[in-house]
N, C-alpha and C positions, 0 to 999 in steps of 0.2 A: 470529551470528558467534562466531568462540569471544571474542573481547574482551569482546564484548556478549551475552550467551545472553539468550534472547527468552522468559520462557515463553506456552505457548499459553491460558492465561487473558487476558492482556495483547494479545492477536492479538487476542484475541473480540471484549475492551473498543473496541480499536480498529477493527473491523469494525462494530460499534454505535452508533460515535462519541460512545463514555462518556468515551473519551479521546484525543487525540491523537498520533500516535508523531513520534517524533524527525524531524528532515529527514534526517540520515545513513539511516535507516530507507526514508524515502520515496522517498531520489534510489537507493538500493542495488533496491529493487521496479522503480521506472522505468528502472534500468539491464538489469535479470534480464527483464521481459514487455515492455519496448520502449515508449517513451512515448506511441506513436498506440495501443497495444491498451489502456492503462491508460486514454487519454480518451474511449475510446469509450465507459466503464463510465459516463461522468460525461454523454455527451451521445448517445443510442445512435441517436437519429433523426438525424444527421450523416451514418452510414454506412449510411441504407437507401435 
């Protein structure tokens, strides 16, 4: 966001799980891809 600018080192980190991102971060992803496409990344044999 512009409040917040994100750089893409910091995305990585948090793809990696070197770090954790903020919950305003998490709940703004789960609001953008919609919360059942986000848990399916977490449980994929749910949706086969």
């Amino acid at each position: 966001t512009a409040q917040r600018p994100v750089n893409p080192r910091t995305v990585r980190n948090w793809l990696r799980s070197e770090n954790a991102p903020g919950l305003h971060y998490v709940l703004a992803v789960l609001a953008l891809a919609g919360a059942e496409t986000v848990f399916e990344l977490f449980d994929p044999e749910q949706t086969a």
